[in-house]
N, C-alpha and C positions, 0 to 999 in steps of 0.2 A: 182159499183162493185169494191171493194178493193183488190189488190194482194202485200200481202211480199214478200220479200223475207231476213228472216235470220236475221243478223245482221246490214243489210246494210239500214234500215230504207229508202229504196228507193221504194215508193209508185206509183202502175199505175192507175190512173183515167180513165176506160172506161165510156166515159159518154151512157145513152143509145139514147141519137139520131144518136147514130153510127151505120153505116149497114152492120155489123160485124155478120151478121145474116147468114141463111142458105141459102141465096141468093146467087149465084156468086159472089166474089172479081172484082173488079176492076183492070186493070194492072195499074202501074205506070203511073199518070198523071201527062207528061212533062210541057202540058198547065200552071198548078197550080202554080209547080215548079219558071217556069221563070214569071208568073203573079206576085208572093211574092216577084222574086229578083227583079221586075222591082219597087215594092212599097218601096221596102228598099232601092233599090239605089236614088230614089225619094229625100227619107230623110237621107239618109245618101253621096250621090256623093261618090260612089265607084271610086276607081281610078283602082285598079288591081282583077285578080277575079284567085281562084287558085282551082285545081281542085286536089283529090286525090283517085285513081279509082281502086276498087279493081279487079285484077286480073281476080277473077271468074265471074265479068259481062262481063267480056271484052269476055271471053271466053265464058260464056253458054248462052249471051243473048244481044239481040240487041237493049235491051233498049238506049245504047249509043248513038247508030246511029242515035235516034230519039231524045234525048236529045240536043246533042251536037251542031248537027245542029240549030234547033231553038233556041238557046241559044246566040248562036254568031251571029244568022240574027240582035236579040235584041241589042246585047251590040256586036258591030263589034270593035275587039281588035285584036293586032297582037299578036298571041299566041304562046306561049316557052314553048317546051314541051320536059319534062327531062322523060325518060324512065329510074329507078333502084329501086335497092333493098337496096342500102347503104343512109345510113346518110348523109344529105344534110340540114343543116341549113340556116332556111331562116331570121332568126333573121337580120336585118340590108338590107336585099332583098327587103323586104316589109315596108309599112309604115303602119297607124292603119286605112287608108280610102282602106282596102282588106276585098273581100269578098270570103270566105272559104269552100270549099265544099268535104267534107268526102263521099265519095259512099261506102257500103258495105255490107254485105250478115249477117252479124252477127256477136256476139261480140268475137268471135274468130278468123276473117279474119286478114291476117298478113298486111294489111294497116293498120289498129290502130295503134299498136306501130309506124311502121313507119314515120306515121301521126306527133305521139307524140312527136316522136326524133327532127323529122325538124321544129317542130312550139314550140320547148323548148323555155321559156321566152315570146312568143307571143300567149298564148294562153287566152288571155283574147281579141284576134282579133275577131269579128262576124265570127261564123264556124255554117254551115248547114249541120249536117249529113242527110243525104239520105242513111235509110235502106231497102234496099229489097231483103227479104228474099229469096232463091235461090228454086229453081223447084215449089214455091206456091205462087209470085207475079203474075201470071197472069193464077192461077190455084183457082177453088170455096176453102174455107174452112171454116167451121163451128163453131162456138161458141162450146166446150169441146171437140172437134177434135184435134188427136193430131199433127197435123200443126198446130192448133190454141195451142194449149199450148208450143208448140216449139216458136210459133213468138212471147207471152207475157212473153216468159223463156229470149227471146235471148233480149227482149225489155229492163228489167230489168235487165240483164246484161250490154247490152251499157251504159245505164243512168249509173251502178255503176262503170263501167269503166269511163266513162265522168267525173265523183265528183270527182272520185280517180287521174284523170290525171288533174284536174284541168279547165277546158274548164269552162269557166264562163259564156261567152255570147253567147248561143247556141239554135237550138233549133233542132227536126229531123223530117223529113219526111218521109210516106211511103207506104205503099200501103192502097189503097181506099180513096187517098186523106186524110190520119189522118197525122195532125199536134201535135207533143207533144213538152211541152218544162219542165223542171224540175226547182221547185221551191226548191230554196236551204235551208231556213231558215225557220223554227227552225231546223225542221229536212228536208233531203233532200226528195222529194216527187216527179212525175214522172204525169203530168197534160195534158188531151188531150184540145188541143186548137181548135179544129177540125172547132166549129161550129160558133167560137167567138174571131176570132182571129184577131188582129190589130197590125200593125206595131211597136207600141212604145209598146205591149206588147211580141213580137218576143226576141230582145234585150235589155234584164233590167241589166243597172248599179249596179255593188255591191254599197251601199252606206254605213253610219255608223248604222245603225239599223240592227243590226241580229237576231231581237228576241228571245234575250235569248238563243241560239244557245251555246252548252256547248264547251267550249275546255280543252281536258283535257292534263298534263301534269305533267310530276315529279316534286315536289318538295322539293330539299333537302337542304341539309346545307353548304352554299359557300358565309360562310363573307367574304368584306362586299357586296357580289351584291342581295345572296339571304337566307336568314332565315325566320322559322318561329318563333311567339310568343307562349305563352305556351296557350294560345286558336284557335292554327293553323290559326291563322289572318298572311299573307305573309307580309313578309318588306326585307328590304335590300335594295340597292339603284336603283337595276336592278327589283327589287319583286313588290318597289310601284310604279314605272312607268309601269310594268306590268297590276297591279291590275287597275289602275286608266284607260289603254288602254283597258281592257275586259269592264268596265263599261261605258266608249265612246260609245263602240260599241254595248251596250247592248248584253253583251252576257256573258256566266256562266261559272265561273274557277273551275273545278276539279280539286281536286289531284288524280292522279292515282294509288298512295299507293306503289310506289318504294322503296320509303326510307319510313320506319315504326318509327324512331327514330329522335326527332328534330334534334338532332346533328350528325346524318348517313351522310356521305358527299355524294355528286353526283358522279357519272361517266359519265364525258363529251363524252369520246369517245362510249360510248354504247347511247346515248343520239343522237349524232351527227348519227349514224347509223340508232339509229331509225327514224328518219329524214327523212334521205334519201332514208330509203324505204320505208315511207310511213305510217311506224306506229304510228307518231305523226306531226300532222300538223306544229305545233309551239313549240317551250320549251321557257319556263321561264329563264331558265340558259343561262344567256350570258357568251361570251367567246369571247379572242381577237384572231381576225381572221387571227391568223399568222401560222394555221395549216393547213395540204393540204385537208381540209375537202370534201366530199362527199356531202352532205348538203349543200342548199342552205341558204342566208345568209338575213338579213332585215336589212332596210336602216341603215345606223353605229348612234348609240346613243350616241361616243365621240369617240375622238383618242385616242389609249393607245399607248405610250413607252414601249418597254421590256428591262426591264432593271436589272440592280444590288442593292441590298443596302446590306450597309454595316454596321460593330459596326463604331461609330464616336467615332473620337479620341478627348478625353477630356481635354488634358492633355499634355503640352511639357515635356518628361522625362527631370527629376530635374537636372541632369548635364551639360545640353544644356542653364538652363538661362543663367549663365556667357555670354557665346557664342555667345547667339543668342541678348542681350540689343543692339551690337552694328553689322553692315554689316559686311562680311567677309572683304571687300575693305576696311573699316574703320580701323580694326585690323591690315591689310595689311600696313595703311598707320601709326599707333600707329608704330607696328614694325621697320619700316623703321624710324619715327624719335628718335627712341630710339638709332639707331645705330650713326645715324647723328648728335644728340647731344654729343653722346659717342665720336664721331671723333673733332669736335666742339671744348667739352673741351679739347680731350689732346692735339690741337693744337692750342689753345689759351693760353696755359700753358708755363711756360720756361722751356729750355729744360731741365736742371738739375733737374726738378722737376714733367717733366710727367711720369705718370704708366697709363697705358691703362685699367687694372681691376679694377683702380679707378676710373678714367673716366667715364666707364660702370656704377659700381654703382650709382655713383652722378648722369647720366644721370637718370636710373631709379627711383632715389630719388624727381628728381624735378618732374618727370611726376604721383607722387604718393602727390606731394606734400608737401612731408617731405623735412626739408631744406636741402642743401649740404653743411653744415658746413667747409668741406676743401676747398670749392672754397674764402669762406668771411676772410681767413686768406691768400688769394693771393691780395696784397698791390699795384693790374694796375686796373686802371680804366675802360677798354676794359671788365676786367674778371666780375668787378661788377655791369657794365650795364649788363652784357651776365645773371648774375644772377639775375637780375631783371627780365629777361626776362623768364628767367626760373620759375621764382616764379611766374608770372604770368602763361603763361601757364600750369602750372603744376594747381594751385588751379581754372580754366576754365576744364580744364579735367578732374580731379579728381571726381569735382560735379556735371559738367553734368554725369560722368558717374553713380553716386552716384543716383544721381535723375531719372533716367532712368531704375536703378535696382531697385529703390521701386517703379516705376510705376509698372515696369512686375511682382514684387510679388505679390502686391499688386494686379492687372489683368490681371491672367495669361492669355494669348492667345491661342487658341488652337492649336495643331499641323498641317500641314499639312495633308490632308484627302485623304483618300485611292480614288481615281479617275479613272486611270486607268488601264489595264490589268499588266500592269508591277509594280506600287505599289501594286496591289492585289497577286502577286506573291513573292512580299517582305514579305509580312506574314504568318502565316502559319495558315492560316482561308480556310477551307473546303467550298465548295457553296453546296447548295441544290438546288434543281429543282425536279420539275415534270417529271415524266417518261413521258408523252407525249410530252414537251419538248426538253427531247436531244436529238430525231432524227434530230430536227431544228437546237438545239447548232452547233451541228455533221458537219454539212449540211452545215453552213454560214462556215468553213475552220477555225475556232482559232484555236492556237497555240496549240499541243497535250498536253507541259506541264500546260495549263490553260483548257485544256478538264479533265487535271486527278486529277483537283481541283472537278469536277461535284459529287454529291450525287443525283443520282435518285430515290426519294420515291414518294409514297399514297398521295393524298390529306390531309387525317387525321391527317398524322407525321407531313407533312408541315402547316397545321394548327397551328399543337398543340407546333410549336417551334417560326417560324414566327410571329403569332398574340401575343403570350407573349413575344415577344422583347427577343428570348433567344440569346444574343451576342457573343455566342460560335461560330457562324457559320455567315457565308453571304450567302442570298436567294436571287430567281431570284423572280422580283416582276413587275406590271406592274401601268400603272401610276392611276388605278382607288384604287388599294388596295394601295398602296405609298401614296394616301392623305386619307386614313384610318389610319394606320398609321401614320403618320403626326400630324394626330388630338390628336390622346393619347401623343405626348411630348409637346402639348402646355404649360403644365404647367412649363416644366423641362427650365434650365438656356442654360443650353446644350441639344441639342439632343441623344438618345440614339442610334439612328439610320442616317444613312448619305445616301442619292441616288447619288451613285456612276454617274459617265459620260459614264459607260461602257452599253451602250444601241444597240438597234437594232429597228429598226421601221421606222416611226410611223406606227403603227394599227389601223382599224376599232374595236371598242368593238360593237356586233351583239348581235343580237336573231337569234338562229337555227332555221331556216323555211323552208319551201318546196320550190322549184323553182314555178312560178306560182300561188303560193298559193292565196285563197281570202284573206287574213287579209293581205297581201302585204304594199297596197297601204294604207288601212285604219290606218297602223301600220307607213310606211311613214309618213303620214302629222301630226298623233300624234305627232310622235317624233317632228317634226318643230317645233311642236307650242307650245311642253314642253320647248323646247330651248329659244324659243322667250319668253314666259312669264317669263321665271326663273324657272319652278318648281322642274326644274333637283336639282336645287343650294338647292331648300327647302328639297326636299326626299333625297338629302344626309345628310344633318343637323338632320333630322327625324331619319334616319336609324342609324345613328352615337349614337343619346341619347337612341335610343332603344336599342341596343347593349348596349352600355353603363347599364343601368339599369340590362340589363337581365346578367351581367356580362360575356358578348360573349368575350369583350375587357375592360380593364384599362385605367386608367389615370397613365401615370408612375410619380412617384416621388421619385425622386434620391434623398436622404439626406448625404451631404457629409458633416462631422468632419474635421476641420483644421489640418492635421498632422503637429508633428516635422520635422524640417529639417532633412533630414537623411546624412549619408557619400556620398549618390550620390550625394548631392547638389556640393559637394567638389571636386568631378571628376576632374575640367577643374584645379582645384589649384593644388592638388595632381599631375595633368601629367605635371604641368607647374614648379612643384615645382622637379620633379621628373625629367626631362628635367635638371630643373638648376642646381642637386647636380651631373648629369654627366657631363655635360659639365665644373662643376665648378674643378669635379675629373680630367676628363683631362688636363685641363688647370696646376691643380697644380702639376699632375707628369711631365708635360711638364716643368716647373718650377722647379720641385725637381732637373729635369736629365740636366738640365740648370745650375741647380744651383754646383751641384756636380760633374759636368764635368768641370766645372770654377775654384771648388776648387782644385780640381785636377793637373789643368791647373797648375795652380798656383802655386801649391806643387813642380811639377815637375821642375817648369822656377827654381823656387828658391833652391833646390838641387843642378841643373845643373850649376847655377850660384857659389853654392858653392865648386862645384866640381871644375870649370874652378880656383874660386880665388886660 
């Protein structure tokens, strides 16, 4: 005899050697109970043993008493016993050699949940519920009685409470001695084991075989982890290690028609929600787990950085080569001997014949290499070693500097690159992010005037500027979409894009999964063993040419024309040259008022002198 119920594909097998007949019930047989735990502790060496007792036995019925006792003659344990209603996690309490036992009256009893909360994360432990239904465990009822359709209603409600909360290795017992335990795969089914039961089939390991068991999920458009191709075959680098982990595990990927449009983007946070409560077991959609999600999460498939990129700077603005061919301390030390020589010669000179403005030039003359013709008309030998020496130096400087300037035109080097938060505030480049994101920016404390650099938009926008390299702006990006990226400037001399230092992390990159879930652990040692062979390295290569083709993403190629030099090239001459017509000005009115306060001078001695004769 078969019973539905609804959507929940959860099937109860009465078989008929059951004596579920119009004969009398059976009370609760304690005997059975602890005859099973003694077979399983057999093969399994329980170490701890946990009990969680609903209320309403305690209160309408003494099967406890009868229980309990013969329970602990068997397995004599010093026993701890917490009497409440609050959340008590026993994660870390227990080890996996516990045996677990759920008492309750039906699938509305406020022990379930409680149950749930305290065995979150452990519930793939061996759990024995014991159902007995309240005022007709140890009352006759009949086959279409309605206590008998009350206890196959409430039966098929635990089991789908059971699926939904996760409890893998389980099975229940309950009045007349009936054993069920529920087979999970393909579809969940609800099996009395009554008449044929054996220990290694009580607790069955989920293993890789699900039989075709479907999982369904959104999937939409979020290069490069997940796309589809235009015959809805999944890719992306998250989609085929997906696709390749359902067929591990034999078992069938639906789309669940979220996104209707191949290029409709996801919404993680309505995703991550459905998760968490339960309306989808797993997603496709990975995401780096630096959110305060509600969802639980599956073993990390790689670490991601959250980081910055930025436009890479191609290019040292043309007024800087002069400048930069030689160290600031080099220029420092040029300057310094220009004055040095400048002092040099006017004091190697006779006095009748030093001038300091001349001196200066001739200094600068030798360091350019052009000769100082006023020095080889002074007739000491002192002055024309001193010019030897200068001629030397000056054609050693001249052409390393010469030869150094056609190196860097020749291969321009790039600028220095935006890296930090305070070079990224020297520009005036806006950031973009995900709205989901700047509650986190917010959160970690930068600097408010680098908060009001933030642009929070859609997925879509930041698609549609991001993935085409638009270098108006800097995005936040993390390190799986960075070496997508990446890939499209292989061809370029230069990058068109730079990843900044201005990071936060590192992060797990997950699968959205349920706490507890079966694909867990099956999903874990996929992942290893994609690591371990390489396949990771190959379904990104895959994902990348398919992209590639289906024109998701480019290959950039930058074609740059050799420009003319322009008047910026001439900056450093122009300030340098602009520098020497003032100071040359001053020097000569200093001169002029020198000069004309002398003749003056002069004027006056020789009046006065004619005055006196």
């Amino acid at each position: 005899m078969w019973l539905t119920r609804g959507a929940t594909y959860l099937v109860v097998t009465l078989m008929a050697s059951l004596c579920i007949t119009e004969a009398e019930s059976q009370a609760f047989n304690s005997s059975l109970a602890i005859g099973i735990a003694k077979h399983l502790h057999k093969a399994y060496k329980f170490h701890n043993f946990v009990f969680f007792l609903s209320e309403n036995l305690l209160s309408d019925t003494d099967v406890m008493a009868d229980f309990l006792p013969q329970f602990w003659k068997k397995f004599p344990r010093m026993p701890y016993v917490i009497v409440t209603r609050q959340h008590y996690r026993m994660q870390g309490f227990l080890d996996k050699r516990s045996l677990i036992y759920i008492f309750i009256t039906g699938y509305d009893d406020p022990i379930l949940p409680l149950a749930a909360l305290n065995l979150r994360r452990i519930r793939y432990y061996p759990v024995i519920f014991v159902f007995l239904p309240r005022r007709i465990y140890d009352k006759p009822f009949t086959v279409g009685s309605e206590a008998y359709v009350n206890f196959t209603d409430n039966l098929v409600n635990i089991f789908e409470w059971i699926w939904k909360r996760q409890f893998l290795r389980t099975f229940l017992l309950s009045v007349d001695n009936n054993i069920y335990k529920h087979d999970l795969f393909p579809v969940a089914r609800i099996i009395n084991k009554t008449d044929n039961w054996s220990v290694k089939d009580l607790f069955v390991k989920v293993g890789k075989n699900f039989k075709g068991h479907i999982i369904k999920t959104p999937i939409c458009y979020d290069l490069p982890r997940v796309f589809r191709l235009p015959n809805n075959e999944l890719s992306g680098v998250s989609g085929k290690l997906f696709k390749a982990f359902v067929r591990f595990i034999n078992a069938s990927l639906i789309d669940d028609a979220t996104c209707y449009s191949i290029k409709e983007p996801y919404n993680l946070t309505k995703i991550l929600l459905d998760v968490s409560e339960a309306r989808l077991q797993i997603s496709v959609h990975s995401y780096t787990e630096m959110l305060n999600s509600p969802a639980g999460s599956s073993y990390p498939i790689g670490i991601n950085d959250f980081c910055f990129i930025v436009p890479f700077r191609r290019r040292s603005p043309e007024h800087l080569f002069l400048q930069r061919t030689l160290q600031n301390s080099t220029w420092v030390l040029v300057v310094f001997a220009v004055f040095y020589v400048t002092f040099a010669i006017w004091w190697l000179t006779t006095e009748e014949r030093r001038d300091l403005s001349l001196a200066f030039l001739q200094s600068i003359s030798s360091f350019l290499y052009v000769p100082p013709l006023q020095i080889l008309y002074l007739h000491t030998n002192y002055m024309r070693f001193f010019s030897i020496l200068l001629f030397i130096l000056g054609f050693c400087l001249t052409n390393l500097f010469q030869t150094k300037m056609s190196s860097y035109l020749t291969a321009s080097l790039p600028d220095s690159q935006v890296n930090t938060i305070a070079d990224l505030l020297a520009t005036d480049l806006k950031i973009i992010v995900m709205e989901h994101e700047l509650p986190i920016l917010k959160a970690i404390g930068y600097d408010d005037a680098f908060l009001k650099r933030f642009l929070p938009v859609k997925k879509n926008f930041m698609d549609s500027h991001r993935d085409r390299l638009n270098t108006t702006y800097a995005y936040s990006s993390q390190t799986d979409r960075w070496n997508f990226i990446r890939n499209q400037q292989l061809q370029l001399k230069y990058p068109v894009f730079h990843l900044s230092q201005i990071c936060i992390g590192p992060y797990y990159l997950v699968y959205p999964i349920r706490e507890d879930s079966v694909f867990y652990k099956p999903l874990k040692y996929f992942i290893l063993y994609t690591h371990q062979y390489g396949l990771q390295i190959h379904w990104n290569r895959q994902a990348f040419s398919e992209a590639l083709a289906l024109k998701y993403v480019n290959m950039m190629d930058v074609k740059e024309e050799i420009k003319p030099l322009s008047m910026n090239f001439f900056r450093s001459i122009w300030l340098i040259w602009g520098i020497g017509i003032t100071l040359s000005g001053a020097v000569f009115i200093v001169e002029m008022r020198e000069t004309v306060f002398t003749t003056i001078k002069a004027r006056a001695g020789n009046k006065w002198r004619q005055y006196i004769e």
